[in-house]
C-alpha positions in Angstrom: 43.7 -44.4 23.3 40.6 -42.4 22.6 42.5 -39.1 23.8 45.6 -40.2 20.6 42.8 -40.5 18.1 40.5 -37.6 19.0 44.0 -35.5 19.0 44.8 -36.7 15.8 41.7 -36.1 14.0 42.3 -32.4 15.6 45.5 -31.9 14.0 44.5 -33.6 10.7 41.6 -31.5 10.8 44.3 -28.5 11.4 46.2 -29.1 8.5 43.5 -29.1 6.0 42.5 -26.0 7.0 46.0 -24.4 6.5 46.4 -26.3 3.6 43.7 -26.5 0.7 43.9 -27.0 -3.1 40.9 -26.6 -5.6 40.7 -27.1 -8.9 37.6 -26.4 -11.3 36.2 -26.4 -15.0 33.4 -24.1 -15.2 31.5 -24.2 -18.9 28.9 -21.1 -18.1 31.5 -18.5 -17.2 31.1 -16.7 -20.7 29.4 -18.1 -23.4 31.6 -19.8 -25.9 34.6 -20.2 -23.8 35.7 -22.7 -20.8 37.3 -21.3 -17.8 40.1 -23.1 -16.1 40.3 -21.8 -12.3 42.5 -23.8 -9.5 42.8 -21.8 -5.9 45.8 -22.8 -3.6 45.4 -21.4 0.1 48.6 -22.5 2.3 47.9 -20.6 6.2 47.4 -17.0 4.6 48.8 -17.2 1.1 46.3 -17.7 -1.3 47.3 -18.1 -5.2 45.2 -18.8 -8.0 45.5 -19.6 -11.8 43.4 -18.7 -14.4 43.4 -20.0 -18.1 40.5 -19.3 -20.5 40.0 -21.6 -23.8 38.3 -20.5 -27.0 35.5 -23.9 -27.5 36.2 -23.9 -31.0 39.7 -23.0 -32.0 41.0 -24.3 -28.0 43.0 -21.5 -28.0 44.2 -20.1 -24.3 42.9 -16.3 -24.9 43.9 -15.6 -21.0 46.1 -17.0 -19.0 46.9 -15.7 -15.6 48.3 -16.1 -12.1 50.8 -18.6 -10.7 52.3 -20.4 -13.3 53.3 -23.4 -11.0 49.6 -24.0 -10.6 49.0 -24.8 -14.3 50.9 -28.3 -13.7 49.0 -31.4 -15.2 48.8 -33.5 -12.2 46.5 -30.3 -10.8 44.4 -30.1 -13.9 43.8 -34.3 -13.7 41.9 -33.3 -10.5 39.8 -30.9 -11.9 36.0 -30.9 -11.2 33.5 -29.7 -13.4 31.2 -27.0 -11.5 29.1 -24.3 -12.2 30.7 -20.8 -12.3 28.2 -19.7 -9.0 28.7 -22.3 -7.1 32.5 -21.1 -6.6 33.0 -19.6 -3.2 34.2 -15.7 -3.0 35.5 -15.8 -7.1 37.8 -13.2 -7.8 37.2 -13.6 -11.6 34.2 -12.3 -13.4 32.9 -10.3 -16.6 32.8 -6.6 -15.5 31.5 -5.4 -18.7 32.1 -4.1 -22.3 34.2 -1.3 -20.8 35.8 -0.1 -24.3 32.3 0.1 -26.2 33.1 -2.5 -29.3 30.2 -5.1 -28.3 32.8 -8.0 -26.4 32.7 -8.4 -23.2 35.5 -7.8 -21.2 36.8 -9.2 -17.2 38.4 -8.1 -14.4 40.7 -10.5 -11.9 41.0 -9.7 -8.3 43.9 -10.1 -7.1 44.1 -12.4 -4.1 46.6 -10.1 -1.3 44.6 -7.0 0.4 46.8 -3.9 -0.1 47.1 -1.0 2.8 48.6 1.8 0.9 47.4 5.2 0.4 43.7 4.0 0.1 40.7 4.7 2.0 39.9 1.4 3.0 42.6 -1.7 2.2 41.5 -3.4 -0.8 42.8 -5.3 -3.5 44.4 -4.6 -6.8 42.4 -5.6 -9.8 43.5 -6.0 -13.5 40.9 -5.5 -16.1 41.2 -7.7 -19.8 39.9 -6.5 -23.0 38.4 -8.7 -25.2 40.3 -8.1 -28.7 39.6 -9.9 -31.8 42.4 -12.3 -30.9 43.0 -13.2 -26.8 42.0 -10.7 -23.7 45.0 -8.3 -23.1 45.6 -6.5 -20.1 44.5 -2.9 -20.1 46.8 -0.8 -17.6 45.0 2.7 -18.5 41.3 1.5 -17.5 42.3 -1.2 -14.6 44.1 2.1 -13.0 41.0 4.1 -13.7 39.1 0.9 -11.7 41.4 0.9 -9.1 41.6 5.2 -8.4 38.1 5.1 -8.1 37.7 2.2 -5.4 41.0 4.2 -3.5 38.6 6.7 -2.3 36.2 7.0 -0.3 32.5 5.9 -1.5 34.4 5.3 -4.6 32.5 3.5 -7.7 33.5 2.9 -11.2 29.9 3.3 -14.0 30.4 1.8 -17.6 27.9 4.3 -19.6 27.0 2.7 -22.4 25.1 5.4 -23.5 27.2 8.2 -23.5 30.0 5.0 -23.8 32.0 6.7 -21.3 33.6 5.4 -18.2 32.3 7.3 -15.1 34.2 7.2 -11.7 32.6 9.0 -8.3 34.0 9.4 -4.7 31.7 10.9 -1.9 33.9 13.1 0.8 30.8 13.4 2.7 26.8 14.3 2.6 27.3 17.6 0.1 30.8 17.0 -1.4 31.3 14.6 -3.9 34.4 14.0 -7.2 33.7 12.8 -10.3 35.8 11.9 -13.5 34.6 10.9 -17.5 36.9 9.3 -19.4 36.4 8.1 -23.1 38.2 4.8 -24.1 39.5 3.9 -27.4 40.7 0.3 -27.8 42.6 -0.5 -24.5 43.6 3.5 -23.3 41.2 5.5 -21.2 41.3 9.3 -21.7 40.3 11.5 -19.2 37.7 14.1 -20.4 37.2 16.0 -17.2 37.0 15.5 -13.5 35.2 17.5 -10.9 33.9 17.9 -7.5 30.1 18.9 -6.6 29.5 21.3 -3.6 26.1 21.3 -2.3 27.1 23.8 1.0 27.6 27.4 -0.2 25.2 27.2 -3.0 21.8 25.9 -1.6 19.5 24.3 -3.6 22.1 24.4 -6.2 25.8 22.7 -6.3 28.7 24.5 -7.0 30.6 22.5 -9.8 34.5 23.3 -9.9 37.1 21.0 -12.2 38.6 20.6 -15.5 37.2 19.7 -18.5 39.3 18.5 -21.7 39.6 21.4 -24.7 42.0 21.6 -27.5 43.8 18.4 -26.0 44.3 20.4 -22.6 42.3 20.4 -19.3 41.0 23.8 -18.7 39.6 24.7 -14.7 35.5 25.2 -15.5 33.1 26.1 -12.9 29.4 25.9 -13.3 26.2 24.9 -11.2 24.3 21.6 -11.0 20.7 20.6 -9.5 19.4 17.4 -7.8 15.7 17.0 -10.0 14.1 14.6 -8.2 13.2 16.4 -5.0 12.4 19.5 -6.9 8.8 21.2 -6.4 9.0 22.4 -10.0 6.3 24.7 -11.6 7.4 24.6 -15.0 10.3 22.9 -17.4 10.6 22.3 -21.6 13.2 21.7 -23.7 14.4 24.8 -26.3 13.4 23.8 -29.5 16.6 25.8 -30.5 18.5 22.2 -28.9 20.7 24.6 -26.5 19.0 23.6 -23.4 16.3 23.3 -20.8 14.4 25.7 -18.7 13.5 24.4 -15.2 11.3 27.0 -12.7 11.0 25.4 -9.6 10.3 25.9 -6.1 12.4 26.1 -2.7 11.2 27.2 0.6 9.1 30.2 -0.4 11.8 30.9 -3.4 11.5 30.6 -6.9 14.3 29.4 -9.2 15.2 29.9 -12.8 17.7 27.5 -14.1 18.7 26.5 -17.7 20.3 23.3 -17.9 22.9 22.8 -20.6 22.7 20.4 -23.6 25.5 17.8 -23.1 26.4 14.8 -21.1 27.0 16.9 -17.7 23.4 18.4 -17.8 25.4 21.6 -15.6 23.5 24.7 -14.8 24.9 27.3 -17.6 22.6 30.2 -15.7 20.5 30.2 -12.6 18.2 33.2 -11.1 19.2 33.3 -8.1 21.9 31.4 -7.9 21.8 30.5 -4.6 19.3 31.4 -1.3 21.1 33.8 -0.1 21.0 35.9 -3.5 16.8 35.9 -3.6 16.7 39.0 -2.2 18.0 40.7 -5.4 16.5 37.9 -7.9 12.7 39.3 -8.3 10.5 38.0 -11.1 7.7 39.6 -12.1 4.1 37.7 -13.1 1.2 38.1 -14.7 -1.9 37.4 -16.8 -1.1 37.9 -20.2 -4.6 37.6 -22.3 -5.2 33.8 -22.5 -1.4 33.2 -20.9 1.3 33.7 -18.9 4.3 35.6 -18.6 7.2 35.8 -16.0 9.8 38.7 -16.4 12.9 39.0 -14.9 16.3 40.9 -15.9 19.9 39.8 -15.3 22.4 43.0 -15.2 21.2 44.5 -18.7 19.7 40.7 -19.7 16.2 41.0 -19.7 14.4 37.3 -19.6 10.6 36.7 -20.2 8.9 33.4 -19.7 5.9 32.7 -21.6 2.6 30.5 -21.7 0.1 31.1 -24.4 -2.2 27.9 -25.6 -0.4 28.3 -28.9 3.5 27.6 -26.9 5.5 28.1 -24.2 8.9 29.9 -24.7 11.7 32.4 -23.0 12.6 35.6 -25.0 15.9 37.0 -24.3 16.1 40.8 -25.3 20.2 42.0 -25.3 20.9 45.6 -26.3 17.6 45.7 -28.0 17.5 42.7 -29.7 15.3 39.9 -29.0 15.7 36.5 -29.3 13.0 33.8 -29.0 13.8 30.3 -27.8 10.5 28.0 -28.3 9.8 25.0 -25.9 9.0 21.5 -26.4 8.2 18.6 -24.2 6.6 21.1 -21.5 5.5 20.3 -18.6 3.9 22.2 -15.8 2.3 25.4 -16.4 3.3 29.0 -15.1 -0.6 29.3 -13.5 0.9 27.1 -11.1 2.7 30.5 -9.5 -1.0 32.5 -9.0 -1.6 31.6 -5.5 1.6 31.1 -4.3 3.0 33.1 -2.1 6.9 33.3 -2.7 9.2 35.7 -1.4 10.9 36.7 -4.7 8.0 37.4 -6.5 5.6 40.2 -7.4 1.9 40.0 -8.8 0.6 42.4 -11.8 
């Protein structure tokens, strides 16, 4: 007799696990609004149902999943529960992805994909909050779901630059990125590129397409990693074109001016790489109460210079001489009088 119950319980205890239904209202989800959410798991199949009410009009503003879920007999066995307490959500507020202060959600869906990917993972749809319900945006939830394809993949909302800012990693030195601009529900892509750290040492070698004239044009530039930098001496131009960055790397010295945009790319770099120092020779010395560092570029002659009055670079071409004054410096080129650097000569 014991062995009939104890095997029962077992078999009871079998079917609950392959069989499971859930139903919830959750009132801190997003502020102003009540979320609906019921989960159905039968052996592997899991289905869910979403519906999202406005608190003062009671108007659905999203409704999604299976429909055969929103049935009232479910909903009369709904229990009100906080929004963390629900185990593995696939619902939550990913952001104000189009910039216009709302704030917008993505839905997971619930069946793992193996297709072309990576890693499997599941398809996601993102909703933009409009002035009237949350619509489904196809351009940005494919821009969510390209960048989670690949490898190290990661999807940044910007809201400073308000762009949308996707990045793969194809290894320790080789990584893709994409911008995109967003305008109501559509994402635009501005330009998408991959950074080389191999062939270019301590630089990256930046190859892609940017967006010009409504086209995307192939670009190639440089870019550099700040943080680890040993840098003597960096200031913005007060001219607004750029920055000036004179650093340090393994007995070489670098001059590198860093564009004025979003990308912060490397327009010009002297050397451009470690295995160019040999050719890339500045020239230092005490100037009066100052500075300078010289240096020439084919027939591009650059000179850095410190004087307690300002810092600057003067760029003499065919003669003429243009001088860029700095701001915000710091660093100091007397930083360079007892180093000892392979590219560089004392006056």
């Amino acid at each position: 007799m014991k062995l009939k119950i104890c095997l029962l319980f077992f078999l009871l205890a079998k079917i609950n696990g392959a069989y499971a239904q859930k139903a919830f209202i959750i009132n801190d989800f997003m502020k102003g609004y009540t979320l609906y959410f019921v989960r159905h798991t039968a052996g592997s199949e899991t289905k869910e149902y979403y519906k999202l009410t406005e608190n003062t009009s009671k108007k659905a503003v999203l409704e999604y999943g299976s429909k055969e879920l929103s049935v009232s007999q479910i909903s009369k066995t709904a229990k009100t529960a906080a929004f963390k307490s629900i185990p593995d959500s696939n619902i939550r507020i990913l952001g104000d992805v189009n910039f216009d202060g709302r704030q917008d959600i993505i839905i997971h869906e619930t069946e793992i994909n193996d297709e072309g990917c990576y890693s499997p993972l599941a398809t996601s749809l993102i909703f933009v909050n409009t002035t009237t319900a949350f619509g489904v945006s196809q351009s940005i939830s494919e821009v969510y779901n390209d960048a989670y394809c690949m490898r190290g993949g990661s999807f940044e909302i910007n809201t400073k630059s308000k762009r949308l800012i996707t990045s793969a990693s194809g290894g320790a030195a080789l990584h893709a990125f994409a911008y995109y601009s967003v305008s109501g529900t559509e994402a635009k892509l501005l330009s998408s590129f991959e950074e080389d750290g191999f062939d270019t040492f301590p630089f990256s070698k930046i190859t892609g397409k940017k967006l010009e004239n409504n086209k995307l044009v192939p670009f190639t530039s440089l870019s550099i990693y700040e943080p680890e930098l040993d840098k003597v001496l960096s200031f913005n131009t007060k001219n607004g074109k750029g920055r000036v960055l004179l650093f340090k790397v393994e007995n070489i010295l670098y001059y590198a001016f860093q564009q004025n945009d979003e990308y912060k790319f490397i327009s010009f770099a002297h050397p451009s790489s470690a295995a160019k120092s040999g050719k890339a020779v500045f020239k230092f010395r005490k100037k009066n109460t100052g500075y300078e560092l010289e240096f020439n570029s084919g027939n591009i002659k650059y000179l850095l210079y410190e004087t307690p009055n300002g810092t600057g670079i003067k760029i003499t071409v065919n003669g003429k001489i243009s001088d860029w004054q700095g701001l915000a410096k710091k660093g100091s080129l007397s930083g360079l009088i007892n180093s000892k650097l392979l590219n560089v000569t004392k006056e």
